[in-house]
C-alpha positions in Angstrom: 42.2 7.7 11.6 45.5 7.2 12.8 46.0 4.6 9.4 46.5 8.3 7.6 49.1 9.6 10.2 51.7 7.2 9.8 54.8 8.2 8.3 57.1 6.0 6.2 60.4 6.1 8.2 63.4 4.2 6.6 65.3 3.0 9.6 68.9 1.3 10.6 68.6 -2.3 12.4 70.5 -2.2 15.5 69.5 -2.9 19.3 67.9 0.0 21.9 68.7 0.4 25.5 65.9 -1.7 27.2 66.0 -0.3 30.2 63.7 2.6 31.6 65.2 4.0 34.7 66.8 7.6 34.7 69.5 7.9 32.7 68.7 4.7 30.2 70.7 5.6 27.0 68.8 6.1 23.8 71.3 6.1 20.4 71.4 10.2 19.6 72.0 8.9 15.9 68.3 8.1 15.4 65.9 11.7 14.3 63.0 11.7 16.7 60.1 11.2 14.8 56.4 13.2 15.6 54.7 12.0 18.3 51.6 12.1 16.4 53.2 9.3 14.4 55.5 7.0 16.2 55.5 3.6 15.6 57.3 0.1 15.5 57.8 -3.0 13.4 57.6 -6.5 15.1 56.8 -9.9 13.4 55.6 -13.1 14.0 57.3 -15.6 11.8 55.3 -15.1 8.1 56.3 -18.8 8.0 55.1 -22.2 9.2 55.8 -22.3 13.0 54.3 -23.6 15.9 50.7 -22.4 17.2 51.2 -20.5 20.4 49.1 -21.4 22.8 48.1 -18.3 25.3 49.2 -20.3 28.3 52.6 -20.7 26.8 53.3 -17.0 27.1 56.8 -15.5 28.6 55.2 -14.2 32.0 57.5 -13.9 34.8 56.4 -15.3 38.1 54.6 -12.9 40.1 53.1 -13.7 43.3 49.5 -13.1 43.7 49.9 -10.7 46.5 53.6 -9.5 45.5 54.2 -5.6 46.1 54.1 -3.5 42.2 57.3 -2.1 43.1 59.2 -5.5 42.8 57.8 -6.7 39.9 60.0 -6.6 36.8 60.0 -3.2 34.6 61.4 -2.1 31.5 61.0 -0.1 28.5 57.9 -2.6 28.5 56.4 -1.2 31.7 55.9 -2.6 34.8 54.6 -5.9 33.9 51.1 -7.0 35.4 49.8 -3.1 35.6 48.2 -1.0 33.3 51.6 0.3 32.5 52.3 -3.1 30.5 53.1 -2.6 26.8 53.3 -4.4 24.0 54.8 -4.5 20.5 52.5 -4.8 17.8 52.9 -4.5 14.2 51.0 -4.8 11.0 53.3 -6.6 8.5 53.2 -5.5 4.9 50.2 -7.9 3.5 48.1 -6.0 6.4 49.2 -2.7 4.7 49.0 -3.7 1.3 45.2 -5.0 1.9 44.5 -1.8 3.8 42.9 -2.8 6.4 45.6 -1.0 8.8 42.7 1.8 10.2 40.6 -1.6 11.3 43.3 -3.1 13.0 44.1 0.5 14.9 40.4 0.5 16.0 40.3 -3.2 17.7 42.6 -2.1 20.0 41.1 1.5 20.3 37.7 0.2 21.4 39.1 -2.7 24.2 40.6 0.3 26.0 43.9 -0.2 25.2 46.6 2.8 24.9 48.0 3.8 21.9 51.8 4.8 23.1 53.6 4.9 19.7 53.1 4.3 16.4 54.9 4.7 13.1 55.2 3.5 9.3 58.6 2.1 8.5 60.7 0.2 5.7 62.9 -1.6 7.5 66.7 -2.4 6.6 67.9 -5.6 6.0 70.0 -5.4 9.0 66.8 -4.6 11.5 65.0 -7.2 10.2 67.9 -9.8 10.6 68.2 -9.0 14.1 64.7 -9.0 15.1 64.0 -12.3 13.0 67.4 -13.3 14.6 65.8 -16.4 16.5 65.3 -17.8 13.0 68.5 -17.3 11.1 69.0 -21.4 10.5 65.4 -22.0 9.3 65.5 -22.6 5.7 62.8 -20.0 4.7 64.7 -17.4 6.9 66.1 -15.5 3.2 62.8 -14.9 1.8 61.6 -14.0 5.1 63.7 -11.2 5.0 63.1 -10.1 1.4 59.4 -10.1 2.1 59.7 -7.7 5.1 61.7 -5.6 3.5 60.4 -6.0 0.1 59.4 -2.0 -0.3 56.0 -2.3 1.5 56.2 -0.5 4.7 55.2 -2.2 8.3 53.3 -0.8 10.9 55.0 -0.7 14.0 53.1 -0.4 17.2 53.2 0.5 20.9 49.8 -0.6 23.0 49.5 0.0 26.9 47.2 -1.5 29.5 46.3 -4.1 32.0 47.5 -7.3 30.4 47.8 -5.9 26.9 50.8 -9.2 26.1 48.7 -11.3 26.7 45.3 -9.9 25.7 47.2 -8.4 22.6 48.1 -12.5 21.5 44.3 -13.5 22.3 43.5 -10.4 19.8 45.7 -11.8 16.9 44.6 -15.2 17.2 47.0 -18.2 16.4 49.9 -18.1 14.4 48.1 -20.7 11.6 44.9 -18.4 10.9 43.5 -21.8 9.7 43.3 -22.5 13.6 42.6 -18.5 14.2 39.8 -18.3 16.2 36.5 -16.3 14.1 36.6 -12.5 15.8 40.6 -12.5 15.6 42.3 -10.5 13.8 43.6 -13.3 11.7 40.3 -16.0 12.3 39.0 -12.4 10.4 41.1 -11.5 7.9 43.5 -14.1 7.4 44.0 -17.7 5.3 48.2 -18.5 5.2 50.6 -18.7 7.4 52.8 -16.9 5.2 50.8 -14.0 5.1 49.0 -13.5 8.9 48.8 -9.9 8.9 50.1 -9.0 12.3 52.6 -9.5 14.7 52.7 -9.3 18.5 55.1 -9.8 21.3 54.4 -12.9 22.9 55.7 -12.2 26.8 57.1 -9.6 29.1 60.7 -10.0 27.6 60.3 -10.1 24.2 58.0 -7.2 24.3 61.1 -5.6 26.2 63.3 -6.4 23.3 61.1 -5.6 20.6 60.0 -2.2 21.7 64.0 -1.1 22.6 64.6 -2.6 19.5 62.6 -0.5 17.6 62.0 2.9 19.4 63.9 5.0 21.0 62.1 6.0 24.7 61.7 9.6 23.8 59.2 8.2 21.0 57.1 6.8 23.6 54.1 9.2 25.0 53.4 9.1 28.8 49.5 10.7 28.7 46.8 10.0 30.3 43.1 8.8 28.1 39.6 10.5 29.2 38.5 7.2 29.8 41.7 5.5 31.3 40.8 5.3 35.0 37.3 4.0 33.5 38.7 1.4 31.4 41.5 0.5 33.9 39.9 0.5 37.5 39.9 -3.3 39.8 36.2 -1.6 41.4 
């Protein structure tokens, strides 16, 4: 169960390199951390906000019949193949509740990739600037203090075909009063306040999150049993 291999982590809160291609710099002052155990933090507001809707999704505009090698790649992947990843993280009401090896398995059993994952208590400073989009909302103080209130987070890589968006359908909406049942918060969820889960909600914020986060030597490049199963257009 990977739920047992995570490893608290404290980490520092300031931005990644984003980019993938040879030669992207990764900041030398971070430890690498076990492969075995790498993971991320993300969050979805813990606070009122907006439902958002899947069609509402940052996806850049990809023609049908466009060529892979001009479509838009990052420490993300290349976005619309099975190289797409996604941030995910289980915030620390998911933790607390222990329901983090349940979480792990929903995505082990659509198919999806597990790339990274590690258990972290995040600084003050990281969670400023990945909340940063929220600094003037009123509840943005004790959004903070509840993130980095002692219980650790969850932080997450997934790969696959679509995992953004298919990762966002698996969460369920923001308000798990209007989470669909079979969600992971229609399942397991009541406030807004507490939703249990983050995920990125398009191509560049799963960019930003995930260079945010990890460093790219934390991220595995291997290759599951079943990929080419799991994965294959015919």
């Amino acid at each position: 169960m990977f739920a047992r291999l995570a490893i608290p982590n404290a980490m520092r809160g300031t931005a990644r390199s984003f980019s993938t291609r040879a030669g992207a710099a990764s900041r030398s002052s971070r430890m690498p951390l076990a492969l075995a155990a790498t993971v991320a933090v993300a969050g979805i507001s813990l606070y009122a906000r907006p439902s958002l809707h899947l069609e509402q999704i940052q996806r850049p505009i990809v023609g049908a019949g466009s060529d892979v090698s001009s479509r838009p790649t990052t420490i993300a992947g290349t976005f619309t193949t099975p190289s797409e990843r996604s941030f995910i993280m289980i915030k620390p009401d998911g933790v607390n509740r222990q329901i983090v090896g349940k979480i792990l398995t929903r995505f082990e059993e659509r198919g999806y990739k597990l790339v990274a994952i590690k258990s972290v208590l995040p600084s003050k400073e990281l969670a400023r600037e990945h909340y940063g989009d929220l600094a003037s909302k009123p509840f943005f103080g004790s959004l903070i203090d509840y993130i980095t209130g002692g219980t650790p987070v969850i932080a997450m890589v997934w790969e696959g075909k679509d995992v953004i968006r298919q990762g966002r359908n698996m969460v369920g909406a923001t308000n798990p009063l209007q989470a669909l049942p079979g969600s992971i918060r229609g399942d397991y969820a009541v406030s807004v306040g507490r939703n249990i889960i983050h995920a990125s909600d398009g191509f560049e914020s799963a960019t930003k999150e995930i260079g945010l986060w990890f460093d790219e030597k934390e991220l595995a490049s291997y290759t599951p049993a079943a990929w080419e199963q799991v994965m294959a257009d015919n």
